[in-house]
VOKOLGU-757748 format. One line per field, with one value per residue: residue number from 1; x negated, y negated, z of N, C-alpha, C in turn; residue in three letters. Coordinates in Angstrom, 3 decimals. Layout:
REM VOKOLGU-757748
pos	c(NUM, ...)
n.x	c(X, ...)
n.y	c(Y, ...)
n.z	c(Z, ...)
ca.x	c(X, ...)
ca.y	c(Y, ...)
ca.z	c(Z, ...)
c.x	c(X, ...)
c.y	c(Y, ...)
c.z	c(Z, ...)
code	c(ALA, ...)
REM end
This chain:
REM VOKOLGU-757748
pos	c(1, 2, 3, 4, 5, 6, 7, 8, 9, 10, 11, 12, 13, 14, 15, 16, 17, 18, 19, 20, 21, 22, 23, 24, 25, 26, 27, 28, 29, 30, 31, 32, 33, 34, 35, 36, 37, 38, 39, 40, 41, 42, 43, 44, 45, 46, 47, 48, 49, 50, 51, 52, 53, 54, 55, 56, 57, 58, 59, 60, 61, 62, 63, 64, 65, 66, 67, 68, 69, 70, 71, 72, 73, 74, 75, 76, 77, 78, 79, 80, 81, 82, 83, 84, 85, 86, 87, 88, 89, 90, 91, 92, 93, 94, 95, 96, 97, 98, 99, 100, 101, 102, 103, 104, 105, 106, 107, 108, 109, 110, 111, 112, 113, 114, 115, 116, 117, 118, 119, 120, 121, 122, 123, 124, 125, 126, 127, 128, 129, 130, 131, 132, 133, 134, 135, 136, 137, 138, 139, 140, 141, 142, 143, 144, 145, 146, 147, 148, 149, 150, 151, 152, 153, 154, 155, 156, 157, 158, 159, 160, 161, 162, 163, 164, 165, 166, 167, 168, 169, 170, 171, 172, 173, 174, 175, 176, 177, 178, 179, 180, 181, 182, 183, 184, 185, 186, 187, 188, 189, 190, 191, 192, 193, 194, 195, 196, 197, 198, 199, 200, 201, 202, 203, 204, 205, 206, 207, 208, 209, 210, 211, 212, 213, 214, 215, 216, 217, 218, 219, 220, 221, 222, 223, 224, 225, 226, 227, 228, 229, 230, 231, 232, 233, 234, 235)
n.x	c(-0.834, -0.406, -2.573, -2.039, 1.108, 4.517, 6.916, 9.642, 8.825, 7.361, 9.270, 11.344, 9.718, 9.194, 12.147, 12.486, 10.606, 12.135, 14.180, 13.004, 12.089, 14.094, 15.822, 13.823, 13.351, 16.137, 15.682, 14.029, 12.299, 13.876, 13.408, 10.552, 7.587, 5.452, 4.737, 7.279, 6.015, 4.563, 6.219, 5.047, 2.767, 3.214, 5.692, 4.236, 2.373, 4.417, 5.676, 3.806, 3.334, 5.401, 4.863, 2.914, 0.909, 2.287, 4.523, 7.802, 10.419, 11.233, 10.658, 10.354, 12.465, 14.583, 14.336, 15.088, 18.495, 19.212, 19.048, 20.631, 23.301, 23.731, 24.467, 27.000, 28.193, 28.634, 29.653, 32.700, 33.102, 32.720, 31.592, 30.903, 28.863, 26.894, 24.558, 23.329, 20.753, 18.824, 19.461, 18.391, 16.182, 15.131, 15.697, 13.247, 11.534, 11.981, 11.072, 8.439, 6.010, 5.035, 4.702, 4.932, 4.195, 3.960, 5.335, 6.372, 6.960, 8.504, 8.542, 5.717, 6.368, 8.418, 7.015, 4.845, 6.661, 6.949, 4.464, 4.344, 6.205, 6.450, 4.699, 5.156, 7.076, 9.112, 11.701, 10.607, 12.914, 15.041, 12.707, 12.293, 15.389, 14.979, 13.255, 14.444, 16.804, 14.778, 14.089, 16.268, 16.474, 15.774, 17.114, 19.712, 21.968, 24.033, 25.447, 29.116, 29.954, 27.714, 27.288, 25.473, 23.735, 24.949, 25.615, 23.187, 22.413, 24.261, 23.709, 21.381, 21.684, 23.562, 22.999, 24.043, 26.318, 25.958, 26.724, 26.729, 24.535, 22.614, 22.338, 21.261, 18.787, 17.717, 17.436, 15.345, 13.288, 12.859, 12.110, 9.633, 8.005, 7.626, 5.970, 3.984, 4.945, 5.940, 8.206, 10.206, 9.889, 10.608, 13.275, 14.551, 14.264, 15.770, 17.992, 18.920, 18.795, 20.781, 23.046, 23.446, 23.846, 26.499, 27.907, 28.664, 30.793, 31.309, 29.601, 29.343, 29.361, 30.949, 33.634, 34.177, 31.768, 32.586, 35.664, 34.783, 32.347, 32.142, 33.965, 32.855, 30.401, 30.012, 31.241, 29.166, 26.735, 27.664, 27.715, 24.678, 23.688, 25.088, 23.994, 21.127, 21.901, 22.570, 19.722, 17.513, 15.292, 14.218, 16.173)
n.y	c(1.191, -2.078, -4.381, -6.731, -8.312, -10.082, -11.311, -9.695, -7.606, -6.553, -6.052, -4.452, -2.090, -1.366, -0.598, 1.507, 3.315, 3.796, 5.264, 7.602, 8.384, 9.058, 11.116, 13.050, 14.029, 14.887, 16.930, 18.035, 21.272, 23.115, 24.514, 24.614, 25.473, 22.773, 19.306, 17.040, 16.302, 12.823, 11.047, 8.714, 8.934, 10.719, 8.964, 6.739, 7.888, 8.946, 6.629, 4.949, 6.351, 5.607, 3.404, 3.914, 2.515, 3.223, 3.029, 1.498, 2.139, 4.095, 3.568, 1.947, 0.580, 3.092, 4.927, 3.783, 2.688, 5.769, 6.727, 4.959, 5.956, 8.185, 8.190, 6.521, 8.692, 10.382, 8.835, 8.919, 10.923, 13.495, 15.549, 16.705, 17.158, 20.225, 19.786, 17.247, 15.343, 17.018, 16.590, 14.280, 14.040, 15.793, 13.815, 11.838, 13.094, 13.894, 12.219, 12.301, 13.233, 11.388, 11.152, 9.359, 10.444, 13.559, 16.957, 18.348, 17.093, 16.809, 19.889, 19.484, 17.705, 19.010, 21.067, 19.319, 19.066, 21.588, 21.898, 20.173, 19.213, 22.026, 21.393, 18.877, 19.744, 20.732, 24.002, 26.789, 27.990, 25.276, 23.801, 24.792, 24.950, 22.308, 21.587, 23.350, 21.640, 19.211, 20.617, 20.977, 18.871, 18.240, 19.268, 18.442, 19.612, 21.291, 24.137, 24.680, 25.142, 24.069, 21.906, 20.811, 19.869, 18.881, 16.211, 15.339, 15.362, 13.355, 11.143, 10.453, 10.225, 7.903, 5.502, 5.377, 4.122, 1.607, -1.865, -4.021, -5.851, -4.993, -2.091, -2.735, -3.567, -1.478, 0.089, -1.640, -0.821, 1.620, 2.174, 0.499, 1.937, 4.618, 3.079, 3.667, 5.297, 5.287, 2.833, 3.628, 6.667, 6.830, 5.423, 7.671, 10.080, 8.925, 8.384, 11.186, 12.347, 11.035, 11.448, 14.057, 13.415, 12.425, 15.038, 16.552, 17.797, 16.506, 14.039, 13.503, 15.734, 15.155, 14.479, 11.808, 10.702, 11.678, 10.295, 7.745, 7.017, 8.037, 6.867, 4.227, 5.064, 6.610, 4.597, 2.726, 4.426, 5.449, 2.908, 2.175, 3.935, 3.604, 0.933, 1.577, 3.351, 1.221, 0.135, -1.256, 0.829, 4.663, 7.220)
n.z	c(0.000, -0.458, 0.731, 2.099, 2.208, 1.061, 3.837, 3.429, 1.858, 3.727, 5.740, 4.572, 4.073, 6.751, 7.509, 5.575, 7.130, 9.443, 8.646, 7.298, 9.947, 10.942, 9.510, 9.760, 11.964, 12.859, 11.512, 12.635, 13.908, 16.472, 18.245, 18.748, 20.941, 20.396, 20.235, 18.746, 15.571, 14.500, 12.741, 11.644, 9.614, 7.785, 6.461, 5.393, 3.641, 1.644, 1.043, -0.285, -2.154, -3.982, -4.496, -6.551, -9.484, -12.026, -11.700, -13.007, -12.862, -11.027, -8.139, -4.857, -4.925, -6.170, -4.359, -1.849, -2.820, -3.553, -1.309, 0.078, -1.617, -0.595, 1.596, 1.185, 0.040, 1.722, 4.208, 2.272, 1.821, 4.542, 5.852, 3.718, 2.834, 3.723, 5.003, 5.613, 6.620, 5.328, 2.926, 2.460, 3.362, 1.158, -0.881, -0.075, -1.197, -3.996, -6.194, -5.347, -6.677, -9.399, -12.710, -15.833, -18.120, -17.765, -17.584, -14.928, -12.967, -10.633, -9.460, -8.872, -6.725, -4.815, -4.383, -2.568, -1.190, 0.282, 1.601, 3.361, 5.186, 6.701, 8.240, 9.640, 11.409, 10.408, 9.640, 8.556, 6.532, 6.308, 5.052, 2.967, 1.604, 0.939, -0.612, -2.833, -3.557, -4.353, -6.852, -8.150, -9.303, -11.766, -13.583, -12.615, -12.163, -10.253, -8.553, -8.774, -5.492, -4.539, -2.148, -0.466, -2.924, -4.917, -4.092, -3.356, -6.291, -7.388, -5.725, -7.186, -9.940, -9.629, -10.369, -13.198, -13.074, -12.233, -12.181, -15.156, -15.523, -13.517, -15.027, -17.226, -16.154, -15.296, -17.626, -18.612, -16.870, -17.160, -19.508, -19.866, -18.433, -20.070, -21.741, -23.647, -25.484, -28.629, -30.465, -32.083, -31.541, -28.660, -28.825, -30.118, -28.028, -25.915, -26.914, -27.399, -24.476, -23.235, -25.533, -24.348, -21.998, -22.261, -23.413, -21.362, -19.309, -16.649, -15.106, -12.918, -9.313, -6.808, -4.945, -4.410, -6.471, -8.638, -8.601, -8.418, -9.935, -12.039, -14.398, -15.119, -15.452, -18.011, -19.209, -19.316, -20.414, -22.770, -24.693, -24.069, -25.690, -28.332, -28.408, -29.249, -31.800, -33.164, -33.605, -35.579, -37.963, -37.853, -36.458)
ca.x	c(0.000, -1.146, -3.438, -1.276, 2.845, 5.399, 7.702, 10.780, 8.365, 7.247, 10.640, 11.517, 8.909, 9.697, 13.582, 12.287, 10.121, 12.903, 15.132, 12.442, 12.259, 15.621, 16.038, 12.938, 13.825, 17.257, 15.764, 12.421, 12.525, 13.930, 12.131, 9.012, 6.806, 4.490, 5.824, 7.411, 5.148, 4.685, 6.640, 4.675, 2.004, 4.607, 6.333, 3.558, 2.136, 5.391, 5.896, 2.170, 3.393, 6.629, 4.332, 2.067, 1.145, 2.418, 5.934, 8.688, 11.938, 10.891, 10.193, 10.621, 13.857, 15.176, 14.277, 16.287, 19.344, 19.306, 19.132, 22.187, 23.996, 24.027, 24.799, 28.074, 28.746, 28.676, 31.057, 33.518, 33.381, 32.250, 31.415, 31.244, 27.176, 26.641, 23.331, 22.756, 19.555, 18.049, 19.506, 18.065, 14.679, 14.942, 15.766, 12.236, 10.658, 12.695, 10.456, 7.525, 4.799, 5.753, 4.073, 5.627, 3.639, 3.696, 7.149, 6.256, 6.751, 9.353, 7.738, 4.919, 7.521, 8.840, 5.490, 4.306, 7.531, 6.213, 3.244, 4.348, 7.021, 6.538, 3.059, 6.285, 7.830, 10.427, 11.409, 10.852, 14.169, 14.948, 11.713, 12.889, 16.139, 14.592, 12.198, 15.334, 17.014, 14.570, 13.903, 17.483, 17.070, 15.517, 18.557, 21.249, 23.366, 24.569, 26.671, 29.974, 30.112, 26.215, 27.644, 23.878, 23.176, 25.740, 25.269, 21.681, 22.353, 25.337, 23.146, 20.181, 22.553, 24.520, 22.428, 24.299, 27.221, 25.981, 26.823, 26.101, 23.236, 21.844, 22.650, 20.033, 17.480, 17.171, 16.822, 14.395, 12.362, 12.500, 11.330, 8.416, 7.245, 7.429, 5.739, 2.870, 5.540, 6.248, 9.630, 10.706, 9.751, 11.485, 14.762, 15.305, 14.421, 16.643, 18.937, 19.214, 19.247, 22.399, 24.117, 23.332, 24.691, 27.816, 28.785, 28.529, 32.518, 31.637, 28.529, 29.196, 30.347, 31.376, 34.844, 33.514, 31.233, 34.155, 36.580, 34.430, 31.385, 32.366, 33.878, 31.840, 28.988, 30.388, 31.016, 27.458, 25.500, 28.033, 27.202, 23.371, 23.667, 25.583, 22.389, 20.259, 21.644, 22.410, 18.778, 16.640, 14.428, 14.359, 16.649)
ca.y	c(0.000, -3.484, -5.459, -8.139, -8.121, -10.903, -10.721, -9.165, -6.630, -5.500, -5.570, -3.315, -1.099, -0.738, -0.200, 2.710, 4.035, 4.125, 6.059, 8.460, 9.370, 9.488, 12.292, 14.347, 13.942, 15.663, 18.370, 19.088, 22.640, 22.426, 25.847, 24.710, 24.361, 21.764, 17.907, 16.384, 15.162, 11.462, 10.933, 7.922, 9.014, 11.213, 7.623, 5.982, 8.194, 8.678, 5.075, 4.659, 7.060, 5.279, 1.883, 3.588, 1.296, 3.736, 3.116, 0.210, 2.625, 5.338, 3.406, 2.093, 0.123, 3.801, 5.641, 2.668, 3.531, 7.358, 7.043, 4.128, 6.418, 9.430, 7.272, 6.175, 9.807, 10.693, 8.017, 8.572, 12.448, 13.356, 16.758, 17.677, 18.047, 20.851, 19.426, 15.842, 15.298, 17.881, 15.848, 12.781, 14.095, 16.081, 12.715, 11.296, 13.718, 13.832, 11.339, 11.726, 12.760, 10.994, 10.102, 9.384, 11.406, 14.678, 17.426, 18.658, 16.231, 17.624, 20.721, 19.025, 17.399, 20.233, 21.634, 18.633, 19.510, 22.665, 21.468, 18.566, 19.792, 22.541, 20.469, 17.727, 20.366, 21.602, 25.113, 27.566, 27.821, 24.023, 23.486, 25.705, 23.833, 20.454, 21.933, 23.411, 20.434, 18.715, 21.183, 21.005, 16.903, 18.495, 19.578, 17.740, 21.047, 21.892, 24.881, 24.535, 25.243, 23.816, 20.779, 19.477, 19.660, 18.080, 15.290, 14.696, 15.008, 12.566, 9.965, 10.075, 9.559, 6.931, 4.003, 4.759, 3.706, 0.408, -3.389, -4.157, -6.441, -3.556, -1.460, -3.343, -3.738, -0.058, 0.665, -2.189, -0.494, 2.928, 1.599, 0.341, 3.480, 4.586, 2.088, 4.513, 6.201, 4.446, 2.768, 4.955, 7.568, 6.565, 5.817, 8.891, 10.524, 8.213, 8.860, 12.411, 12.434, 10.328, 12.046, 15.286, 13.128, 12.373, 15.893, 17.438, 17.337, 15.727, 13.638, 13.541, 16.335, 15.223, 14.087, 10.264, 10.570, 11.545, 9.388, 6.242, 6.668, 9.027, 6.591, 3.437, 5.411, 6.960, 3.516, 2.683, 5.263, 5.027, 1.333, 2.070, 5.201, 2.427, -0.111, 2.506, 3.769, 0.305, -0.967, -0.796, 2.229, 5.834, 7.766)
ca.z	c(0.000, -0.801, 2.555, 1.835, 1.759, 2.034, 4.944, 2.842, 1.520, 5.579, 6.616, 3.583, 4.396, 8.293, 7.548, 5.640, 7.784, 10.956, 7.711, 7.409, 11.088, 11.438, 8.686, 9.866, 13.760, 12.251, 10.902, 12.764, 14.714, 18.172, 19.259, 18.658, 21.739, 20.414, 20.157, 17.492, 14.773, 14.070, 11.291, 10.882, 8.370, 6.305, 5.604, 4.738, 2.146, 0.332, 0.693, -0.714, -3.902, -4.656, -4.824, -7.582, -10.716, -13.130, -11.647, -13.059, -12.126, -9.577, -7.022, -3.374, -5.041, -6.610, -3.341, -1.281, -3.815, -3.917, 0.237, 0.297, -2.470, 0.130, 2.976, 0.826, -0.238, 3.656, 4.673, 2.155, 2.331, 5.904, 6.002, 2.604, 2.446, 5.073, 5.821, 4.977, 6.908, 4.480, 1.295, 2.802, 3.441, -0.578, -1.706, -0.229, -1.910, -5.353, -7.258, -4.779, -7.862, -10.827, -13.750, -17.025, -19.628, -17.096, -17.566, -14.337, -12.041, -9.688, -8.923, -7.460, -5.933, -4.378, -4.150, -1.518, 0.264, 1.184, 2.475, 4.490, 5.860, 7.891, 9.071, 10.333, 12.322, 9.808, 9.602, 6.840, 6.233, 5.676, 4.081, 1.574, 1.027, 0.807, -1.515, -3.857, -3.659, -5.075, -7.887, -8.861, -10.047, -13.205, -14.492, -12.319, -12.434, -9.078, -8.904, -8.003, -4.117, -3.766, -1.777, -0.644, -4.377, -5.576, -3.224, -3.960, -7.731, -7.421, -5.656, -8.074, -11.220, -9.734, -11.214, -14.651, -12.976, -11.906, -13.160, -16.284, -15.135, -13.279, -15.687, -18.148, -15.443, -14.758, -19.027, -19.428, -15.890, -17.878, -21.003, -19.282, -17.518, -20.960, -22.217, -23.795, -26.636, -29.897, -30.194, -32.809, -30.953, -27.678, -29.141, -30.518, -27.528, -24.785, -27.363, -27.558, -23.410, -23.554, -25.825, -23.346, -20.660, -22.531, -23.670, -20.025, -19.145, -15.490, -14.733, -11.209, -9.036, -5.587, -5.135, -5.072, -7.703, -9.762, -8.843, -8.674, -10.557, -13.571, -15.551, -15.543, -15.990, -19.174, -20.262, -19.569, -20.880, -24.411, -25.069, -24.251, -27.369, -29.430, -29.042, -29.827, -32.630, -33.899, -33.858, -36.782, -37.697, -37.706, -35.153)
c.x	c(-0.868, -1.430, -2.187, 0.534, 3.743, 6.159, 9.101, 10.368, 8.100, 8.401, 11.237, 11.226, 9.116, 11.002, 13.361, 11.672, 11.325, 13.574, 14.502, 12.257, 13.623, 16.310, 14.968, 13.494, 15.411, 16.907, 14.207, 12.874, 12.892, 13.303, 11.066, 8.695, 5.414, 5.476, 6.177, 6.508, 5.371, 5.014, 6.286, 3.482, 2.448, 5.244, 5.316, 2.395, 3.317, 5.996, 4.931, 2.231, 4.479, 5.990, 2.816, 2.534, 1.911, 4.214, 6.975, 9.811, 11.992, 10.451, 10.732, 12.450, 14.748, 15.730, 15.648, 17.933, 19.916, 19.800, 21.052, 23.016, 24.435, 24.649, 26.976, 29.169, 29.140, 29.929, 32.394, 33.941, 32.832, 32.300, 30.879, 29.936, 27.551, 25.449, 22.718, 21.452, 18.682, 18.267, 18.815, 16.631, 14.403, 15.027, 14.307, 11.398, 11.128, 11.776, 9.054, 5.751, 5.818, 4.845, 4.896, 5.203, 3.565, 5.488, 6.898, 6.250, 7.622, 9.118, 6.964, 5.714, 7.801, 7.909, 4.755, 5.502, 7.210, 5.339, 3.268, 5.109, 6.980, 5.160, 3.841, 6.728, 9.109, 10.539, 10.959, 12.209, 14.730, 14.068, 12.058, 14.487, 16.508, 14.097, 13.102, 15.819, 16.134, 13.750, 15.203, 17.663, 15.923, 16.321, 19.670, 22.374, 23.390, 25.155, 27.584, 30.616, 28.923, 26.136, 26.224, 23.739, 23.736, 25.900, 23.993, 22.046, 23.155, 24.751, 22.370, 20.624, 23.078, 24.144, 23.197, 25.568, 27.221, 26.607, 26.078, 24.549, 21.966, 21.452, 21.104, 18.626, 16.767, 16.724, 15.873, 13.127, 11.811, 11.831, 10.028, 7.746, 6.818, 6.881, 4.213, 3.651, 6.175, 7.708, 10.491, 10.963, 10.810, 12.808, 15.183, 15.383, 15.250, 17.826, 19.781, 19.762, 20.434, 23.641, 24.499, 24.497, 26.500, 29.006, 28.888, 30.664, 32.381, 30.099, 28.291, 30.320, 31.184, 32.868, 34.488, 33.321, 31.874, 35.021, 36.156, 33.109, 31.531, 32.240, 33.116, 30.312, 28.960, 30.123, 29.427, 26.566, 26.368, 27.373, 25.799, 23.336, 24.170, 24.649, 21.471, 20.459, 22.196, 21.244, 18.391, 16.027, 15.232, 15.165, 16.954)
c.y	c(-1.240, -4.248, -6.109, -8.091, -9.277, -10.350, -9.644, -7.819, -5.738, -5.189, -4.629, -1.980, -0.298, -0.247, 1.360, 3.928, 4.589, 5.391, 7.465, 9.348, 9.684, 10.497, 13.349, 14.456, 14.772, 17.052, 19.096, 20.202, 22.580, 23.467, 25.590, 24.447, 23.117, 20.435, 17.759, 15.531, 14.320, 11.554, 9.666, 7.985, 9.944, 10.167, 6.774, 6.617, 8.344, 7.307, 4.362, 5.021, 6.327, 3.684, 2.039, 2.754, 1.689, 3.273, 1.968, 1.064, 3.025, 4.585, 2.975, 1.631, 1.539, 4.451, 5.074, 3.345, 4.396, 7.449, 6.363, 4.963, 7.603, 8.744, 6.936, 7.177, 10.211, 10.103, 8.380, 10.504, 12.918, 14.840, 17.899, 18.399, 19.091, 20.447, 17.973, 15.619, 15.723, 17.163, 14.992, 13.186, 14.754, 14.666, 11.311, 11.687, 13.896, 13.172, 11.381, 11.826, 12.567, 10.235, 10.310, 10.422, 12.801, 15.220, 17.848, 17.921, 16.495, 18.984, 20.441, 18.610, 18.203, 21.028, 20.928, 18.840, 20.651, 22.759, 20.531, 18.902, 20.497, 21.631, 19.506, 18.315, 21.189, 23.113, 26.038, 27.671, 26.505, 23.250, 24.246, 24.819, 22.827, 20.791, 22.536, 22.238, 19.717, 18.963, 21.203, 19.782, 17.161, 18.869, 18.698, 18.365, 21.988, 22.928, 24.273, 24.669, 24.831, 22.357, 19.891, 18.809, 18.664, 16.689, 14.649, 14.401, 13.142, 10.909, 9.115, 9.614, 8.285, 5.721, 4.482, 4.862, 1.844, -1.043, -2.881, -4.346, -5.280, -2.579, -1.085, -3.184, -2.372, 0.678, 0.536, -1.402, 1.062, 3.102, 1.546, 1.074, 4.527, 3.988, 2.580, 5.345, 4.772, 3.836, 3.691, 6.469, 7.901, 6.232, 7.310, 9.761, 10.243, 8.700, 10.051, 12.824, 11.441, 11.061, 13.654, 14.769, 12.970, 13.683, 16.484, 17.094, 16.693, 15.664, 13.923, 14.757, 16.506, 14.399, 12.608, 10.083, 10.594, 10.707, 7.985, 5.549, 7.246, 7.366, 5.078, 3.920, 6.189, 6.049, 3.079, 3.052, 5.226, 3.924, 1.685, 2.960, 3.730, 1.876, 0.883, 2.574, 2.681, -0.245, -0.489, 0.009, 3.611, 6.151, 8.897)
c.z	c(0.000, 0.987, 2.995, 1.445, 2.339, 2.961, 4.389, 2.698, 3.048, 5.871, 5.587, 4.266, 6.008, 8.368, 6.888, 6.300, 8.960, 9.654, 7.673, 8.773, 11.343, 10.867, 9.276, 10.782, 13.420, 11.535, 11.274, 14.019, 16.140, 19.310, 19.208, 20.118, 21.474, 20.241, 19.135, 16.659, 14.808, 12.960, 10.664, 9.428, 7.398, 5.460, 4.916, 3.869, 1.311, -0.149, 0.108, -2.090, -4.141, -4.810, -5.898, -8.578, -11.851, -12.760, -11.976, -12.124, -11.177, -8.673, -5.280, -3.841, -5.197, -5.207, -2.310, -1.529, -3.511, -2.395, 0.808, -0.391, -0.973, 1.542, 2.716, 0.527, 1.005, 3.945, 3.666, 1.813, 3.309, 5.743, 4.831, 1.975, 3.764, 6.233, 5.057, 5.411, 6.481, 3.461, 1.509, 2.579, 1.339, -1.296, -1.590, -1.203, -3.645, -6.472, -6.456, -5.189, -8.787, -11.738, -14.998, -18.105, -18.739, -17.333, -15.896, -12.626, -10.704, -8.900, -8.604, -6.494, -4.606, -3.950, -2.319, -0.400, 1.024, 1.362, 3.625, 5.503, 7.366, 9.240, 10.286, 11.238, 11.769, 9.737, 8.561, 6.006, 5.517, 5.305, 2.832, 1.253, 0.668, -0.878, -3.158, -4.255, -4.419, -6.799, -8.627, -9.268, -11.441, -14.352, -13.888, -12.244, -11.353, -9.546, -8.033, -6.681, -3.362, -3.189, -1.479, -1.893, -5.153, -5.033, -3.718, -5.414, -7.733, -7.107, -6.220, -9.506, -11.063, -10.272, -12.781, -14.324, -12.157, -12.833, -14.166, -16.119, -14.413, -14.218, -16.479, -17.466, -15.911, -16.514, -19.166, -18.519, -16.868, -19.341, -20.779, -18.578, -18.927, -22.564, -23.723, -25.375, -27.381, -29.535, -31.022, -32.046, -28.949, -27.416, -29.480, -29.314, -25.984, -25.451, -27.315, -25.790, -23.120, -23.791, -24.898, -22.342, -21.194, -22.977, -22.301, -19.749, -17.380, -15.545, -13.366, -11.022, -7.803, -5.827, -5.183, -5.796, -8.939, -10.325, -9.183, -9.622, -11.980, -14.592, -16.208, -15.973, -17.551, -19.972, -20.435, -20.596, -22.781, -25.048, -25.008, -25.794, -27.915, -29.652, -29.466, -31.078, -33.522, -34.607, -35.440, -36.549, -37.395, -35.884, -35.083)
code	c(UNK, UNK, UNK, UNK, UNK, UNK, UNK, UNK, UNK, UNK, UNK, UNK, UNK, UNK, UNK, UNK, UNK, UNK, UNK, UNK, UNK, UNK, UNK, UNK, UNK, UNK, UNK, UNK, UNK, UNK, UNK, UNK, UNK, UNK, UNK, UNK, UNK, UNK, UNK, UNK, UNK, UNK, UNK, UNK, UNK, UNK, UNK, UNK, UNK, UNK, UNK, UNK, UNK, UNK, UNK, UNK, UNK, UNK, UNK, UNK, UNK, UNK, UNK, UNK, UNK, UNK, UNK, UNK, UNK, UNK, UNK, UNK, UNK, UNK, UNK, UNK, UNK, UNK, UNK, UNK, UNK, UNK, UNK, UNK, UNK, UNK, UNK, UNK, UNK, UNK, UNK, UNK, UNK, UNK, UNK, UNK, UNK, UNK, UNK, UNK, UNK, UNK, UNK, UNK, UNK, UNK, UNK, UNK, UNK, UNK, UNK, UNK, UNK, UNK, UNK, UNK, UNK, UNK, UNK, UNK, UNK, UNK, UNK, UNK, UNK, UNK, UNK, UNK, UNK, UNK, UNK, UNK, UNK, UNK, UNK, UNK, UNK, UNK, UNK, UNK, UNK, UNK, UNK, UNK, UNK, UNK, UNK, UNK, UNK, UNK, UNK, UNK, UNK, UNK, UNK, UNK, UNK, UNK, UNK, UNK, UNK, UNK, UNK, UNK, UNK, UNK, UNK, UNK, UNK, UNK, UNK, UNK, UNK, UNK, UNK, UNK, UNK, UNK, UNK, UNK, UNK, UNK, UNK, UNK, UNK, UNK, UNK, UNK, UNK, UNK, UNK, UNK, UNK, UNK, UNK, UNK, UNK, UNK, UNK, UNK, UNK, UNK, UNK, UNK, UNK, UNK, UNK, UNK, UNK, UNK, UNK, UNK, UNK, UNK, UNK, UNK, UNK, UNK, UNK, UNK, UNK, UNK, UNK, UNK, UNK, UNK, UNK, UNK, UNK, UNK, UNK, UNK, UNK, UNK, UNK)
REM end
C-alpha cells in the first residue's frame, strides 16, 4: 500500500479491515486451543493485492461492492445463504490474484484460500467452502439449491445492474485493464461475453437478484452489445 494516503483513503482502508475481522472472527474454529489469529495481516495483504497497478476494475472499489452487495442480499433475504460469513470471506478472496492477460486467475484465488485460511484459524471444512465459492465466479453457475453460491455469484454480477453512469465507469475500468488487446480484438471478444450473458434465461439467481437486478442489468448489458456492434471495424 502506498506510505502516503489521504484521509478518505485510511478511513476506507480501516472500515475494511474491521469487515475483514468481522467475517474471519465468524468463521475461525472455536475448538481450537491456540488464540485467534490477528486478522490484521490477512487484511492488509489482500488489501495490498486489490491496490495492484495492473488493476482499473478489480479493485478495493469492486471488493467494497461485492461485500455491500451481500450485505443487501442478507437483509432482504435473511437466512437464505446458510453461511454468509463464508460468502463474505470467498468474496475477499474472489479477485484476490488478478491479472488481465492470465485465464487462471481464480484458482490461485482459491489456491491462496487454502493457504491462508486454515493459518487464520479456519477449519478444513470451511476453508474448503470459501475456496469453492470462489472457484465457482468463473462460471457464475450456481446450482440450483447452492444458496452461498448463488449469493456470492449474485453480488459479483450486480455491477451490470448499476446506473447508467456507473454502468459506463465500470466498461471504461475494464477496457483499461485490458488495455494490452487491440480494439478490434477486444470488441469482438466483450462482445461475444455479452451475448453469453444475454442468452442465459436468469442472470441472477437469488430471489432479489431476480426481482431487482435481472432486468436493468439486461437492459445494460443489451445497449453495451448495441455500441459494440455499432462501432466501426471488424466484429
Amino acid at each position: 500500500m502506498p506510505d502516503q494516503a489521504d484521509p478518505d483513503t485510511l478511513g476506507a482502508l480501516d472500515a475494511l479491515r474491521t469487515r475483514w475481522a468481522q467475517a474471519l472472527k465468524s468463521a475461525q474454529a472455536t475448538t481450537s486451543h491456540r488464540p485467534p489469529a490477528d486478522p490484521t495481516p490477512y487484511a492488509d495483504n489482500l488489501l495490498t493485492r486489490y491496490q495492484e497497478p495492473q488493476r482499473r476494475y478489480h479493485t478495493l472499489t469492486h471488493l467494497t461492492a461485492v461485500l455491500d452487495h451481500i450485505d443487501v442480499l442478507e437483509q432482504a433475504e435473511a437466512g437464505y445463504a446458510p453461511d454468509p460469513g463464508l460468502v463474505r470471506l470467498a468474496a475477499w478472496f474472489h479477485d484476490a490474484v488478478y491479472a488481465p492477460d492470465r485465464s487462471e486467475n481464480e484458482e490461485r484465488s482459491a489456491r491462496l484460500a487454502e493457504r491462508a485460511l486454515p493459518e487464520a484459524g479456519v477449519s478444513a471444512t470451511d476453508t474448503a467452502e470459501v475456496a469453492r465459492l470462489v472457484r465457482l465466479t468463473v462460471t457464475h453457475a450456481p446450482a440450483p439449491h447452492d444458496h452461498n453460491g448463488q449469493t456470492l455469484c449474485d453480488a459479483d454480477l450486480a455491477i451490470l445492474a448499476a446506473p447508467q453512469e456507473t454502468y459506463a465507469a465500470y466498461t471504461a475500468a475494464v477496457r483499461e485493464e485490458y488495455g494490452f488487446v487491440p480494439e478490434d480484438a477486444f470488441r469482438e471478444g466483450r462482445a461475444a461475453v455479452l451475448r453469453q450473458l444475454l442468452a442465459l434465461p436468469r442472470l441472477f439467481r437469488t430471489p432479489y437478484g431476480a426481482q431487482v437486478w435481472e432486468e436493468p442489468a439486461r437492459a445494460n448489458v443489451a445497449a453495451e452489445l448495441k455500441r459494440l456492434e455499432a462501432a466501426p471495424g471488424p466484429l
